[in-house]
mmCIF file as Biopython writes it, N, C-alpha, C and O atoms, coordinates in Angstrom:
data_model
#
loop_
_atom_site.group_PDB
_atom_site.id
_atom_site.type_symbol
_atom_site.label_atom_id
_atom_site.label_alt_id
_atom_site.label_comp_id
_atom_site.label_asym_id
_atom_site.label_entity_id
_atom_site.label_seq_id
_atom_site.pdbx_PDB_ins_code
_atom_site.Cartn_x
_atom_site.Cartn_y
_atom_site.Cartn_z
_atom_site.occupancy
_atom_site.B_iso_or_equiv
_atom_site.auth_seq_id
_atom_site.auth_asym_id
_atom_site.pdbx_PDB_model_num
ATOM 1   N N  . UNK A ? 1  ? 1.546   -14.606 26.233 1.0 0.0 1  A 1 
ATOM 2   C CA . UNK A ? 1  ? 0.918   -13.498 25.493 1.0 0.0 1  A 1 
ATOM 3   C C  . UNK A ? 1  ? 1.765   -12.230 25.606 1.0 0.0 1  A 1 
ATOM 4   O O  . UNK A ? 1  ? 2.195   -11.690 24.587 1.0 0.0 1  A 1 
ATOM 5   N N  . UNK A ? 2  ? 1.960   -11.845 26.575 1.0 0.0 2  A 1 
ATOM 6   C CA . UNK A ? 2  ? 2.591   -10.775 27.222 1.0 0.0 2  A 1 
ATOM 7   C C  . UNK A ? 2  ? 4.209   -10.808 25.896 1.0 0.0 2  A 1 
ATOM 8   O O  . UNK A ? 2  ? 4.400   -10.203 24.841 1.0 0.0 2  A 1 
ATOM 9   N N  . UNK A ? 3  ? 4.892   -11.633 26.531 1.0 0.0 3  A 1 
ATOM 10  C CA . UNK A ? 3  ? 5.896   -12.255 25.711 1.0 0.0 3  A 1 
ATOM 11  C C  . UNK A ? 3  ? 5.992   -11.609 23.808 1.0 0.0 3  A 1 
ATOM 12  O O  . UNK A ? 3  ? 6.649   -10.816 23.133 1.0 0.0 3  A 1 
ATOM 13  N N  . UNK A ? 4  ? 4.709   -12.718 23.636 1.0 0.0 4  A 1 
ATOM 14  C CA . UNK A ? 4  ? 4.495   -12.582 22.384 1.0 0.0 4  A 1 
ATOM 15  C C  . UNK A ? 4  ? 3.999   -10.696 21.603 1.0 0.0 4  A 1 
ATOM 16  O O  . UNK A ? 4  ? 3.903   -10.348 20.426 1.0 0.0 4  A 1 
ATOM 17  N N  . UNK A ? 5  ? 3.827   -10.021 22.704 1.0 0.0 5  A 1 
ATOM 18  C CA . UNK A ? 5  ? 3.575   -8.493  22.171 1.0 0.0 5  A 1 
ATOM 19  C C  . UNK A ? 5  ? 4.366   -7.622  22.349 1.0 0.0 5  A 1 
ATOM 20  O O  . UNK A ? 5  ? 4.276   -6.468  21.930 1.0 0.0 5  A 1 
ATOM 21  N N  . UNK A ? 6  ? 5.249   -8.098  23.008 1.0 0.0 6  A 1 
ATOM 22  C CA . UNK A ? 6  ? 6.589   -7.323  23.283 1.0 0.0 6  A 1 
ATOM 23  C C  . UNK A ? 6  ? 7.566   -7.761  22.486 1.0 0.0 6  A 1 
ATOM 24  O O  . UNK A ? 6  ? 8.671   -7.351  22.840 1.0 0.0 6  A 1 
ATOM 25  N N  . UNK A ? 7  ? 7.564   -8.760  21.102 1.0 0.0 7  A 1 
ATOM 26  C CA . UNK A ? 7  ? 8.367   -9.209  20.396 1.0 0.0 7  A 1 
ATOM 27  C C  . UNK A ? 7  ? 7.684   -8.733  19.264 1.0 0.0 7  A 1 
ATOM 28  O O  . UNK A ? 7  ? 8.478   -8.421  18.376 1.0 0.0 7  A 1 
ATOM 29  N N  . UNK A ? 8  ? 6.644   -8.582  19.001 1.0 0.0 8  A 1 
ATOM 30  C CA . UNK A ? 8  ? 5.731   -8.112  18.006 1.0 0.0 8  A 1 
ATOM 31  C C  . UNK A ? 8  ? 6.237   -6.719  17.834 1.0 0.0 8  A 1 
ATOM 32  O O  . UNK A ? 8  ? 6.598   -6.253  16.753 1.0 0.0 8  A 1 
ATOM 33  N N  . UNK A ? 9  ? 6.239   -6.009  19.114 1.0 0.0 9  A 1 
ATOM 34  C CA . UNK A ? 9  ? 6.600   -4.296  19.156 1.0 0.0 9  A 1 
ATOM 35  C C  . UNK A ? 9  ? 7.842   -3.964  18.724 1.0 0.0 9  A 1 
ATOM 36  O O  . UNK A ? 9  ? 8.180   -2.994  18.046 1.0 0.0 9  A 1 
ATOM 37  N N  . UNK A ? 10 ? 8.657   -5.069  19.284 1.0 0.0 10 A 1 
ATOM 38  C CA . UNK A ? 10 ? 9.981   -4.981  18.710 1.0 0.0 10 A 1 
ATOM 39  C C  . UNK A ? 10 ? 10.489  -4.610  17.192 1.0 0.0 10 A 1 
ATOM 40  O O  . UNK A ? 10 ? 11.346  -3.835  16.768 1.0 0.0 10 A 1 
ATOM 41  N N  . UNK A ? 11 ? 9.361   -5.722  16.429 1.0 0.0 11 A 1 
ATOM 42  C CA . UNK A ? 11 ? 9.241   -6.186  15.008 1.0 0.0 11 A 1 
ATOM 43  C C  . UNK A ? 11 ? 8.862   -4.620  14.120 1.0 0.0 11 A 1 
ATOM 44  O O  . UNK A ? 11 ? 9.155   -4.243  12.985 1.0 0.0 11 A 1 
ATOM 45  N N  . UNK A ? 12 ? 8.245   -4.107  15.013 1.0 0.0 12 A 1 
ATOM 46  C CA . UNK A ? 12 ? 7.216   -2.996  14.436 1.0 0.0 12 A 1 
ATOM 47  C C  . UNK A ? 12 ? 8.279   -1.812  14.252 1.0 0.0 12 A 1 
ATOM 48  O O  . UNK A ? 12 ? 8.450   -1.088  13.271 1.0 0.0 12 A 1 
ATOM 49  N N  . UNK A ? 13 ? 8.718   -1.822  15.068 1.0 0.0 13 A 1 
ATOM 50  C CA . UNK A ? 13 ? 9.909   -0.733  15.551 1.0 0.0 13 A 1 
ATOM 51  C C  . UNK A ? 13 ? 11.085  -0.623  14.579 1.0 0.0 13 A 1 
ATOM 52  O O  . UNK A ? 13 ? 11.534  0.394   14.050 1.0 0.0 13 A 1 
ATOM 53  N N  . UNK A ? 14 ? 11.490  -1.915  14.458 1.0 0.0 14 A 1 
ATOM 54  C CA . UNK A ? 14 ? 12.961  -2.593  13.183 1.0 0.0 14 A 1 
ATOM 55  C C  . UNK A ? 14 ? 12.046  -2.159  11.790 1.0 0.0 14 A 1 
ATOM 56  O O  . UNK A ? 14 ? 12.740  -1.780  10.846 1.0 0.0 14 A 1 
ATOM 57  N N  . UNK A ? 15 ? 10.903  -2.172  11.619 1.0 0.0 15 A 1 
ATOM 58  C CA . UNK A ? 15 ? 10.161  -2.282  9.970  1.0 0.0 15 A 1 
ATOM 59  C C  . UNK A ? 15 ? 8.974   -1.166  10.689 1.0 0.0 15 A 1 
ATOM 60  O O  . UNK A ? 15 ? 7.959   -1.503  11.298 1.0 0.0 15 A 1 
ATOM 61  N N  . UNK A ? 16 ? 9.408   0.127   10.432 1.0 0.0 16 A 1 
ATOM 62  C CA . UNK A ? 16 ? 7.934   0.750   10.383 1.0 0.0 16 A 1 
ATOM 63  C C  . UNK A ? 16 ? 7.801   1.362   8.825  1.0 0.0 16 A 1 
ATOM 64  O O  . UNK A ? 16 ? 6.749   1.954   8.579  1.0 0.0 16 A 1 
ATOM 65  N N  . UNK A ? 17 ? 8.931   1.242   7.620  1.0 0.0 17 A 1 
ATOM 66  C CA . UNK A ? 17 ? 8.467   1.119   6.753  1.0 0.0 17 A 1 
ATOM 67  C C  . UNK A ? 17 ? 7.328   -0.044  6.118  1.0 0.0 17 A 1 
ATOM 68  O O  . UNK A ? 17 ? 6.285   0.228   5.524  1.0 0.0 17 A 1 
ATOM 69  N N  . UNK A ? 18 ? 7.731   -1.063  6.357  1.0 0.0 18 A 1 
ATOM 70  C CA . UNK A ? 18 ? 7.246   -2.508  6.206  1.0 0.0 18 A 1 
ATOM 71  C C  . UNK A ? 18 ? 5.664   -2.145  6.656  1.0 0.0 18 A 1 
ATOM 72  O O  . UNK A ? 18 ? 4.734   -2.924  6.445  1.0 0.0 18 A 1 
ATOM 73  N N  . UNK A ? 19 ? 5.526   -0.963  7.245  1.0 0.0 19 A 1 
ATOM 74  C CA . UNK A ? 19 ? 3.887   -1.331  8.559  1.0 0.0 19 A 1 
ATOM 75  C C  . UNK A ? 19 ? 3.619   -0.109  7.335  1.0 0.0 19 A 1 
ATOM 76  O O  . UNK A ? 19 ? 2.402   -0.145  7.158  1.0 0.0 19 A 1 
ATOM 77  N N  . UNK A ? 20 ? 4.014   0.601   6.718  1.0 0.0 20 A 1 
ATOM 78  C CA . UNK A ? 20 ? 3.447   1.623   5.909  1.0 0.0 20 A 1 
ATOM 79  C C  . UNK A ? 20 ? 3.125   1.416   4.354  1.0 0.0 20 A 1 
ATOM 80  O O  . UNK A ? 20 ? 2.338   2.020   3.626  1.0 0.0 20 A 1 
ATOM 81  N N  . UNK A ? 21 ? 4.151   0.173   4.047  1.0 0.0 21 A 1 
ATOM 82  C CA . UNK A ? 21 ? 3.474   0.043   2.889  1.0 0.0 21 A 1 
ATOM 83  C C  . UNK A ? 21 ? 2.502   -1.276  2.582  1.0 0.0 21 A 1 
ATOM 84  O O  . UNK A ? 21 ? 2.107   -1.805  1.542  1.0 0.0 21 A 1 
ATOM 85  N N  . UNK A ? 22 ? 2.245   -1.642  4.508  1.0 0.0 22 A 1 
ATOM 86  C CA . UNK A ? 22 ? 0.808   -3.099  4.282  1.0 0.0 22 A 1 
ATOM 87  C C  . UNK A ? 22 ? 0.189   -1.745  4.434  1.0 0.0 22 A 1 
ATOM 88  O O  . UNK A ? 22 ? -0.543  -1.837  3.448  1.0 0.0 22 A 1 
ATOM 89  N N  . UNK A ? 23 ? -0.054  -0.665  4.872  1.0 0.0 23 A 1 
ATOM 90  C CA . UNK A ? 23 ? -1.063  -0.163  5.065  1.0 0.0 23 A 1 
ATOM 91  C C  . UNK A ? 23 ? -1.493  0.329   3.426  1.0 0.0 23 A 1 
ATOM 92  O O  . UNK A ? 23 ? -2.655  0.273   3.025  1.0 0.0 23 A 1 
ATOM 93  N N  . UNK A ? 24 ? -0.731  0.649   2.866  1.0 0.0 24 A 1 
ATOM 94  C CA . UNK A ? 24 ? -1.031  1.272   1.402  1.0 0.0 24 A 1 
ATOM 95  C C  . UNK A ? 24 ? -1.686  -0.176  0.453  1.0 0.0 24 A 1 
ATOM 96  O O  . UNK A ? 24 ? -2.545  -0.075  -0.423 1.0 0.0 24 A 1 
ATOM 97  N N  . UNK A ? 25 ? -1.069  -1.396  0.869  1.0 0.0 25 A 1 
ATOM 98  C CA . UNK A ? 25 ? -1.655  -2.239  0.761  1.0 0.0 25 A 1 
ATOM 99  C C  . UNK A ? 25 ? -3.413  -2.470  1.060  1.0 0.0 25 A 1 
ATOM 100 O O  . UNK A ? 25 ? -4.426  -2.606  0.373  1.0 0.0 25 A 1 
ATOM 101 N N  . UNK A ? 26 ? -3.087  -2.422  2.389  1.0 0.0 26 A 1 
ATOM 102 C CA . UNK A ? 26 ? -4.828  -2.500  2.903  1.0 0.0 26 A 1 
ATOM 103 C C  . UNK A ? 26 ? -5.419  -1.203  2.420  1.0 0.0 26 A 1 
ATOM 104 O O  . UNK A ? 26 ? -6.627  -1.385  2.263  1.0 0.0 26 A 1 
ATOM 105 N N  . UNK A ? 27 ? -5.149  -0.236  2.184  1.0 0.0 27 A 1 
ATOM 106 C CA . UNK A ? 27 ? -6.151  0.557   1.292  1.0 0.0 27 A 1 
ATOM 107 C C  . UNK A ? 27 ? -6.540  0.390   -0.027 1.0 0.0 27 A 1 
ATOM 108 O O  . UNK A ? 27 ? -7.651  0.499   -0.545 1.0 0.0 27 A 1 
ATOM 109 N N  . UNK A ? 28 ? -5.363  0.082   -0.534 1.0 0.0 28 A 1 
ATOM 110 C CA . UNK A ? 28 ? -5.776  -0.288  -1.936 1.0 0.0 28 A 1 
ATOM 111 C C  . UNK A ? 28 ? -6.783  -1.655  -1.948 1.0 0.0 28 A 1 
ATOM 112 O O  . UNK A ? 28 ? -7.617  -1.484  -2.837 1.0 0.0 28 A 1 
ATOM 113 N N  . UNK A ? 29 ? -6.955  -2.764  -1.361 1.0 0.0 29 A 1 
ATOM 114 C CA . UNK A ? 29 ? -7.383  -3.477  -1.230 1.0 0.0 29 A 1 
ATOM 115 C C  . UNK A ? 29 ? -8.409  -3.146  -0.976 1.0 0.0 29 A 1 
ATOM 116 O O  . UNK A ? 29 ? -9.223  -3.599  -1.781 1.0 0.0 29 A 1 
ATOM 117 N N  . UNK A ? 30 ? -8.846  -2.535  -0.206 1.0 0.0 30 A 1 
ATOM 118 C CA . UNK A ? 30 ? -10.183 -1.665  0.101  1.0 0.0 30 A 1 
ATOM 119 C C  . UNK A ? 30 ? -11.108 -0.889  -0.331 1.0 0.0 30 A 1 
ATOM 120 O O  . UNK A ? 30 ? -12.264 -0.776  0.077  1.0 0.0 30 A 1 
ATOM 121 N N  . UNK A ? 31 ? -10.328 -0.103  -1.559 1.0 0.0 31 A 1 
ATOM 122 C CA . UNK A ? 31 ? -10.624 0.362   -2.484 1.0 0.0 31 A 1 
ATOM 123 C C  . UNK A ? 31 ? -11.254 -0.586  -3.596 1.0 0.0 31 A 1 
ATOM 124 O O  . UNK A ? 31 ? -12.265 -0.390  -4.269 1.0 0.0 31 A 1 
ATOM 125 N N  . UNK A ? 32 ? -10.537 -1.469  -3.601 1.0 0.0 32 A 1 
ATOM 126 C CA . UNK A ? 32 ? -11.020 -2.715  -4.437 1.0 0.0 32 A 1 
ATOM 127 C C  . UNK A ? 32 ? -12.487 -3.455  -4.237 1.0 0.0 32 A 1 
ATOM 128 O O  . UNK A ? 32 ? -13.292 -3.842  -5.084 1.0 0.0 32 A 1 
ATOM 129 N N  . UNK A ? 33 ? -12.518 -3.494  -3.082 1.0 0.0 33 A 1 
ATOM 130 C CA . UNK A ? 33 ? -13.999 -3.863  -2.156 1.0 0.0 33 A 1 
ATOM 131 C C  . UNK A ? 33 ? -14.906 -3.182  -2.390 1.0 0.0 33 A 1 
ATOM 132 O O  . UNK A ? 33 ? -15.901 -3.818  -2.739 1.0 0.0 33 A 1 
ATOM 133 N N  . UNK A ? 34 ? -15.051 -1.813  -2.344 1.0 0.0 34 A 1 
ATOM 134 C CA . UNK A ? 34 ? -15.446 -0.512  -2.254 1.0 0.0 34 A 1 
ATOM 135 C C  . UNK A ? 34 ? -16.602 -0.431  -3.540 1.0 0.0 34 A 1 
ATOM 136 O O  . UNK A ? 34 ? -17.751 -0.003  -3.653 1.0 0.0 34 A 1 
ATOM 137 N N  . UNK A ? 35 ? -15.350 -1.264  -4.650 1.0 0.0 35 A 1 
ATOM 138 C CA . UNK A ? 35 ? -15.709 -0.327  -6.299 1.0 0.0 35 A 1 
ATOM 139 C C  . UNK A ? 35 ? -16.880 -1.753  -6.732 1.0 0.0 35 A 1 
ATOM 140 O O  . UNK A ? 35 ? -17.496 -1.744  -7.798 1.0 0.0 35 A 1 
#
């Protein structure tokens, strides 16, 4: 586990664009739910 979140963080770090546009993702998606 340990392992596996410290490779995850890594991931996050190399792509924090990548983490900004799932998030624009998950809003819009949400928005979708919403309506």
């Amino acid at each position: 586990m340990e392992y596996g979140r410290k490779l995850k963080n890594m991931e996050n770090e190399k792509h924090p664009l990548d983490d900004l546009k799932n998030d624009e993702i998950t809003e819009k998606q949400n928005e979708k739910y919403a309506l």
